[in-house]
N, C-alpha and C positions, 0 to 999 in steps of 0.2 A: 504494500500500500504506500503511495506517494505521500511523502510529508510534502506540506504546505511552505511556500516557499517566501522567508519577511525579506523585503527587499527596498533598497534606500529609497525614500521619494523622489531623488531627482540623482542623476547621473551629471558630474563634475560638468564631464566635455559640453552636454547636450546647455547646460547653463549656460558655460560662457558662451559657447557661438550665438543662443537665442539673445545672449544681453549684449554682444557686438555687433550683431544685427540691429536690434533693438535702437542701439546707438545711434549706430552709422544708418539708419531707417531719416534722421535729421537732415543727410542730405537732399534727402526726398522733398522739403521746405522748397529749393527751389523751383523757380518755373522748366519746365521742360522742355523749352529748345531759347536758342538765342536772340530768335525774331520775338517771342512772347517777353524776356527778361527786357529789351527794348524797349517793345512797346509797355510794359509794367512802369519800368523809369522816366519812360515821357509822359506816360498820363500822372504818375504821382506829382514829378517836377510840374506839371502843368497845374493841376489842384491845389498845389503849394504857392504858385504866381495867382492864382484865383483867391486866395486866401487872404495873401498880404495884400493883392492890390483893393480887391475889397473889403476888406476886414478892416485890417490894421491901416490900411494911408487912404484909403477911399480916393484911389487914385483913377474912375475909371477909364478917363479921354486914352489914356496911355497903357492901356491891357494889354491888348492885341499884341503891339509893338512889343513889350515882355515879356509877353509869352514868348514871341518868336525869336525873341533875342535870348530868353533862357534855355529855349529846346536845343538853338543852337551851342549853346555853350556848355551844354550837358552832351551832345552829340560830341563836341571835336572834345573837352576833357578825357570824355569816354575814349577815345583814340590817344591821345596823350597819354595815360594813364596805363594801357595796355601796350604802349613802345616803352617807355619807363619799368615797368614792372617784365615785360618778358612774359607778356603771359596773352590768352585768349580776349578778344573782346566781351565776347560770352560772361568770361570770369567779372570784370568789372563793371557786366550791364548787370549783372545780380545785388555789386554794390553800393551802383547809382539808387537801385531799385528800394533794397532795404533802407541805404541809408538815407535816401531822402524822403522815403514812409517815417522814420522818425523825427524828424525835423516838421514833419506835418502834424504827426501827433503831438508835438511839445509844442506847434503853435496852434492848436486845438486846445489844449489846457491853456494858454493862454486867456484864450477868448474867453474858457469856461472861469476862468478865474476871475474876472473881471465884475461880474454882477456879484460873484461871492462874497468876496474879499475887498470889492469896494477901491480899487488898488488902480486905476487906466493911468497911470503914470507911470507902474509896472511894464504896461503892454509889451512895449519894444524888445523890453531883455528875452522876453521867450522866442527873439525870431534869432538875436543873438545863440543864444543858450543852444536851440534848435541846430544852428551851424555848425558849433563846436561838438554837440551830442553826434552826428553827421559826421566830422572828422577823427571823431574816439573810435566811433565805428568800423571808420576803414582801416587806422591802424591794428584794431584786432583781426579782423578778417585779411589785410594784408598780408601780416605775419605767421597766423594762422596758415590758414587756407592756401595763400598761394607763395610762400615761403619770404617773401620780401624780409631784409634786414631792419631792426629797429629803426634804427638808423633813418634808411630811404623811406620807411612808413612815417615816421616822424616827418621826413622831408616836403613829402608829396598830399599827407592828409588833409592839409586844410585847402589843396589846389582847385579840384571839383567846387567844396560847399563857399568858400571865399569868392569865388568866378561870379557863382548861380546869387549868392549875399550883394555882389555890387548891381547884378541885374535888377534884383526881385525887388531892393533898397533903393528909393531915389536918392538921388544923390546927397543933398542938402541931408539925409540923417547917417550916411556911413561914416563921421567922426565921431558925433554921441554915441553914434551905439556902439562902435568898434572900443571907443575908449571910458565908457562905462564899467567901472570897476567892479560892483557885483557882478555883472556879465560877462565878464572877463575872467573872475575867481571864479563861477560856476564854470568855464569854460578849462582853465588849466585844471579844475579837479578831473572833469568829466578824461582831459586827456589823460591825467596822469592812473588814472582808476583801468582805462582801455591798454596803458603800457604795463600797469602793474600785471592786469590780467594773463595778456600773452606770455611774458615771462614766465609768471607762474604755473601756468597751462602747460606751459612748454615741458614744462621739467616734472610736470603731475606723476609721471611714468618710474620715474628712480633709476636709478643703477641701470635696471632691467630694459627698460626702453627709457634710451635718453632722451628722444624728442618726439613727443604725444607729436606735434607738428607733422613732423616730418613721417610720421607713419598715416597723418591725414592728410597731406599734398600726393603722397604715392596714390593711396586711395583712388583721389580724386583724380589725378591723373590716368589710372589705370578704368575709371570708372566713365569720365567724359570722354578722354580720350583714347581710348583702346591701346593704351600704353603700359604693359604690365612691368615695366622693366625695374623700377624700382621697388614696387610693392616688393616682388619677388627678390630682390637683393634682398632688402630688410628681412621678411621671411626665413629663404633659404639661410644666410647665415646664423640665424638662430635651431636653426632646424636641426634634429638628430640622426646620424647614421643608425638604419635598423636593416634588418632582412624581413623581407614583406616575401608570399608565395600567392599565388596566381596558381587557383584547378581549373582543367577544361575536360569538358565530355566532347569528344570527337567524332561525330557521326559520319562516316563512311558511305557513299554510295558508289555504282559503276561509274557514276560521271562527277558527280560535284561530292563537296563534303562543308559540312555545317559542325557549328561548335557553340555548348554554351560555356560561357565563362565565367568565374567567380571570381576576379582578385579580389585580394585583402586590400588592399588601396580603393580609400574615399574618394568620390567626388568632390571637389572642393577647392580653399575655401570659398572663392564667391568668382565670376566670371569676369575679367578672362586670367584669371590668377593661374598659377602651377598646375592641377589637371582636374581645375574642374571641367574641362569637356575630354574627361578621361574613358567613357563609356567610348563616341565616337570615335574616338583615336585611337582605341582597342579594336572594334568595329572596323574601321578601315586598314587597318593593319590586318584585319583577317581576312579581306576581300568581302567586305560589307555580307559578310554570310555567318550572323552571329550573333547573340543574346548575349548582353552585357550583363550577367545580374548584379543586385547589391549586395554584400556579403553582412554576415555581420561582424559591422563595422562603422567607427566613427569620424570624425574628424580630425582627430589626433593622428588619424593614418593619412592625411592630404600629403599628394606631391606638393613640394612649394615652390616650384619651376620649371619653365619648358627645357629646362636640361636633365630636370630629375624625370619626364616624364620621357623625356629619350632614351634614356638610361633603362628605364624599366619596360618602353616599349624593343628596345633593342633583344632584349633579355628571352622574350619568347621564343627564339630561335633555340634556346637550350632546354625546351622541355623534354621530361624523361616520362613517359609509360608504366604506369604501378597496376592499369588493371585494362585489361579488354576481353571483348567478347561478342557475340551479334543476340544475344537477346534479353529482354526485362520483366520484370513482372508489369502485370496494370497497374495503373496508378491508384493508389488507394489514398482516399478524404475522410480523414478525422474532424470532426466538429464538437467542439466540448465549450460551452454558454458561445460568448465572440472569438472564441480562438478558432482556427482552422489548418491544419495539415495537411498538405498537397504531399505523400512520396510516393518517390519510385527507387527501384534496385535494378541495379545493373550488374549483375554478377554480387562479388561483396561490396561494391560501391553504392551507398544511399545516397539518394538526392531528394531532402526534407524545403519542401516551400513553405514559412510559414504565414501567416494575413490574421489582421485582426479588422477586415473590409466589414460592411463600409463606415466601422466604428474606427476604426484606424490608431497610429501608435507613429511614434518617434524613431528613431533610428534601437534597432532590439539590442540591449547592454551585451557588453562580452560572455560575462558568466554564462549565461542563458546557453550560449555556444561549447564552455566550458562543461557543463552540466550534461549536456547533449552528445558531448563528445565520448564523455568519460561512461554514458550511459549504453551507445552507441560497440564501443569497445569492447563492455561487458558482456555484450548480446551477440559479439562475434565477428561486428560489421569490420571489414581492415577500413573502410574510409567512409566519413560522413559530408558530404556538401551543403550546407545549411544556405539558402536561399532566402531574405530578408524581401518579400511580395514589394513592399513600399506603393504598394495600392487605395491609402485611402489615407487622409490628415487625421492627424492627432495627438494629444499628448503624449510624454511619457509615460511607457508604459506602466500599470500599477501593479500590485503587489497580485492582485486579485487576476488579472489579466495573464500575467505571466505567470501564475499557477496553471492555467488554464492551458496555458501554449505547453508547458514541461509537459501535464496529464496527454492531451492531444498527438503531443511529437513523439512519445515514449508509447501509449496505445499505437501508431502510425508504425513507429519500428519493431512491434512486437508481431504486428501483423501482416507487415512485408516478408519479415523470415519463413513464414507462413506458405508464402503466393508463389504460384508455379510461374519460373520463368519461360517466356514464348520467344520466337524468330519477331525479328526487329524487322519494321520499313519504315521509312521516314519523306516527308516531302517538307519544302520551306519555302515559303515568301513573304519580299520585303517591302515595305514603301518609305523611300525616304522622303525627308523632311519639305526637300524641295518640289516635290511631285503633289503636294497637299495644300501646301504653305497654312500651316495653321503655327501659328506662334507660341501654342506651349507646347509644343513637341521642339527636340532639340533636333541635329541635322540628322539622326541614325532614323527618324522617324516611327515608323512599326513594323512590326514582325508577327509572324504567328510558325510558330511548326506544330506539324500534324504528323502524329504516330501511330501507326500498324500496329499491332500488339497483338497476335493472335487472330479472332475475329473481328476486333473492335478499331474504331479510328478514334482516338483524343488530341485535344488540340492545346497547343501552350499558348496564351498572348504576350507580346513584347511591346514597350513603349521608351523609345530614348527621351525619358521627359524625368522633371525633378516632381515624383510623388504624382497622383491623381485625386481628384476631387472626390471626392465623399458619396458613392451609388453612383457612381463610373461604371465602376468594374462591374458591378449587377446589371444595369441596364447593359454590355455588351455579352453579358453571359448567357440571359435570358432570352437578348433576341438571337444570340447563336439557336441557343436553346430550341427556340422556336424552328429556325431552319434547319435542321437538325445535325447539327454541329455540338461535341461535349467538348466546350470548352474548360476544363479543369481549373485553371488558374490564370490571372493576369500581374504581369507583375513590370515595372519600370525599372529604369537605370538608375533613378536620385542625380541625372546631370546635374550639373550647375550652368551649366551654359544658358545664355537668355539669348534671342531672335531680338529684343526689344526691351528697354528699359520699363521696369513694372514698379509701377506707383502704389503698390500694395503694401498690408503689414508684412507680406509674408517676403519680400523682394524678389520672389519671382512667380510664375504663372504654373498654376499644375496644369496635368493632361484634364480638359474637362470645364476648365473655367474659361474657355475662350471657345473653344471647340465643342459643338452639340455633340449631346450623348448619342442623338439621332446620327450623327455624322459618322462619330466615331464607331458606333455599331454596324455601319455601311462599309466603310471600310477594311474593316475585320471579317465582316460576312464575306467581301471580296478575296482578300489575301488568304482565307480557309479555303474556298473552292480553287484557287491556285495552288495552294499547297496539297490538298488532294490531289489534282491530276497530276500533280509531280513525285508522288510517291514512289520509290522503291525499295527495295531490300537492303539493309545496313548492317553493317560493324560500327562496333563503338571501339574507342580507346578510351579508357583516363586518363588524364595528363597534370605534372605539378612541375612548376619550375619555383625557382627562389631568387630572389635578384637583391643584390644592396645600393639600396637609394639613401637618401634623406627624405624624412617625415619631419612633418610638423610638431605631432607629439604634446600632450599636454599642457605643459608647463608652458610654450609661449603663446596656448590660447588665453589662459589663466593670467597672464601679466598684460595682456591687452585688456584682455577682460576691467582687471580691478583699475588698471590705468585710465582706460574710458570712466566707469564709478569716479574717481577720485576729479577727473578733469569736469565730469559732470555737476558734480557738488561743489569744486569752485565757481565754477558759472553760475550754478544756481543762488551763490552765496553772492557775486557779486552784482547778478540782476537783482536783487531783492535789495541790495543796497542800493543800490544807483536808483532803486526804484524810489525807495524810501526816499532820499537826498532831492532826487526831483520832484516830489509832492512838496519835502519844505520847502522847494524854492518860491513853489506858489503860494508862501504865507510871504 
């Protein structure tokens, strides 16, 4: 009788990635392409000239005319500002944008201040104030974000909001208010609070990572611009030498031959980083005739560069043979509450799928593999390949859930030993990504293989996608179902690769959330009736090679991790200050 399995509520890895995500989800604030950040900057700038010229100087004969004198002058700064800095226009239209939305809002309190406080002699300092808040701004984000030295951020901050201050300001008041003393101390606090910040920000990381910064320019760089090259420096040289193994099932016909694959190596960490489009790259390396599964496995096992991912795709050339044969038992379906067991035997080789669809689970803990292995062993099997479905979202998994899976996997392998092995046929087809174009599938697109077993045909589903929507995988089971297609199991790569930038919590697209289930079910019933008339007679091989890369490995998820918390809550410490400081300024 199976004892009950207590198991930790949350898994280290699975935390810090969802809390660097979580994080790095703030880039998402910005606008999404560089025509929008544009036109974001010129409409603020322009409601900011709307403001002053009626609000505050009830200047209206002369609007028009500063308007069009401020857009221009926010236009060519914009270009100034991105030959000076070295950087995107893009990048500095996000900071016209922001920072001139704050210099609206501080001359918004103004105005609100005014019936309050009884104060219109005040007025003026908030358009000041507003300027300098504006140039505090850019120094953080300069430094920040797009690497600028203190220094030249200091040089260049007050260039933009000073420019747009002589436009938006007639002339006759740019002395009093430039050399108004309160507005002038509200103004060197505000800079000195945006220098304090960077600084400190910078170094939030320790020892461990010395520049919070500069693992956020890589980022960003690798994220706008399709530039991985620093991310991956920073990464890789934290990264650990290990020996990772890769099994494949080698299916044999008189003409072609097909393989499914397990490495031990994650997808990951985020696109187009080290190998997260390590599925397709596998894939194409086998002559696109392949099912990449997930193993179980985390993200501690990411490559963390296109050299480590060469390295290890090189390596398949050296795989050795531990078991063959031409026949399998039928696949046999445990179901115990939401857990679910897909195996098959191929001689003494198990291949265990396991799915907690469409209630769905997290990436399945190591143990879980541990446990299964050692149980596996005991029952005689010489190899177990444990197939992680990744068929449906959800949390990590519980304590209750993964009793469920052990009971399930262990009933699955006691019952295999059982089942008469029959003559193997096999047929397979594939659609790739570009023959569909549906944007959460990655480029390996789908797959199905259909197997002969005796009398009977079963079919596998394959999807190069990160994870599936939630009654995906049912809606294309059942309408197989229907045409009478046994489709056994569906299960994805966990790519990381994206088609397209996703504005989601989750940062990218499952199979299912872009793509109808109606679609998706068409297409499967299609590549099943391909893969039947392509069926013939097969051999299998097993196959394990071992390759030494560098992984990622825990400990520098875990210092990104706490280094983002720590840079988080000084930010948060010092928005709540500057917050505070600017309501007193309205007394």
């Amino acid at each position: 009788m199976d004892s009950k399995i207590v198991l930790p509520t949350m898994t280290e890895n699975a935390d810090n990635v969802s809390n660097i995500h979580r994080r790095y989800s703030l880039t998402l604030l910005t606008p999404s392409s560089p025509h929008l950040s544009l036109f974001v900057s010129v409409v603020v700038a322009s409601i900011l000239v709307l403001l002053a010229e009626l609000a505050y100087f009830e200047n209206y004969d002369k609007f028009f005319i500063h308007l069009f004198v401020t857009i221009g002058v926010l236009l060519s700064t914009q270009i100034i500002d991105a030959h000076l800095l070295h950087t995107e226009k893009s990048k500095v239209r996000h900071v016209s944008g922001f920072g001139s939305l704050l210099w609206l809002v501080t001359a918004l309190g103004g105005l609100i201040s005014v019936p309050l406080f009884s104060k219109p002699e005040l007025l003026p300092i908030y358009l000041t104030e507003g300027m300098f808040l504006f140039a505090s701004f850019r120094i953080g984000i300069f430094t920040s974000v797009i690497g600028a030295k203190v220094k030249l951020a200091w040089a260049i901050c007050l260039m933009q909001p000073l420019a747009m201050f002589f436009v938006i300001v007639p002339y006759q008041f740019w002395i009093p208010m430039l050399t108004d003393l309160q507005a002038i101390g509200y103004g060197i606090i505000f800079l000195t609070v945006g220098t304090i910040w960077t600084i400190i920000t910078d170094r939030a990381g320790g020892p461990k990572v010395p520049s919070t910064h500069k693992v956020l320019q890589a980022y960003v760089a690798a994220w706008t611009r399709n530039n991985p090259s620093e991310m991956e420096r920073l990464i890789e040289e934290r990264s650990q030498p290990s020996k990772v193994s890769t099994f494949q099932i080698r299916f044999k016909t008189k003409d072609n031959e097909f393989r499914l694959v397990l490495p031990d190596v994650h997808p990951g960490p985020f696109h187009p980083i080290g190998g997260s489009n390590i599925p397709y790259q596998i894939y194409k390396n086998l002559n696109s005739s392949a099912m990449v599964m997930h193993s179980i496995s985390d993200h501690s096992l990411n490559l963390p560069s296109k050299s480590q991912v060469d390295t290890y795709l090189a390596s398949f050339a050296n795989s050795s043979v531990f078991d063959r044969g031409n026949k399998c038992t039928k696949p046999v379906t445990v179901q115990v509450n939401n857990a679910r067991t897909v195996g098959l035997l191929f001689d003494k080789t198990a291949v265990l799928i396991l799915s907690l669809s469409p209630h769905g689970m997290e990436d399945v803990p190591l143990y879980v593999k541990n446990e299964l292995d050692q149980y596996a062993t005991n029952r005689g099997f010489d190899k177990l390949l444990i197939v992680d479905s990744h068929n449906a979202m959800g949390e990590e998994i519980s304590p209750t859930d993964a009793d469920d899976l052990f009971k399930a996997a262990k009933s699955n392998l006691d019952t295999l030993i059982t089942k008469e092995t029959l003559p193997l046929e096999i047929g397979f087809a594939n659609l790739e990504n570009q023959k569909i174009l549906a944007d959460d599938l990655g480029p390996g697109g789908i797959g199905i293989l259909c197997m002969k077993i005796g009398d009977e045909k079963f079919f596998l589903g394959w999807s190069d996608s990160n994870n599936m929507q939630n009654g995906v995988r049912e809606e294309i089971v059942n309408s197989l179902s229907k045409n009478g297609y046994n489709l056994i199991e569906m299960c994805t790569s966990d790519t990381h690769f994206k088609t397209k930038e996703a504005r989601n919590k989750h940062g990218y697209f499952t199979f299912g959330s872009l793509s109808t289930p109606q679609d998706a079910s068409s297409w499967y019933l299609d590549l099943a009736k391909k893969a039947e008339q392509n069926i013939s007679e097969a051999s299998f091989e097993a196959l394990q090679h071992q390759t030494d890369v560098k992984i990622m490995g825990t400990t520098l998820l875990e210092d990104y991790s706490k280094s983002l918390d720590r840079t988080m809550r000084i930010t948060q410490a010092f928005l709540i200050g500057t917050t505070i400081f600017f309501f007193l300024t309205m007394f």
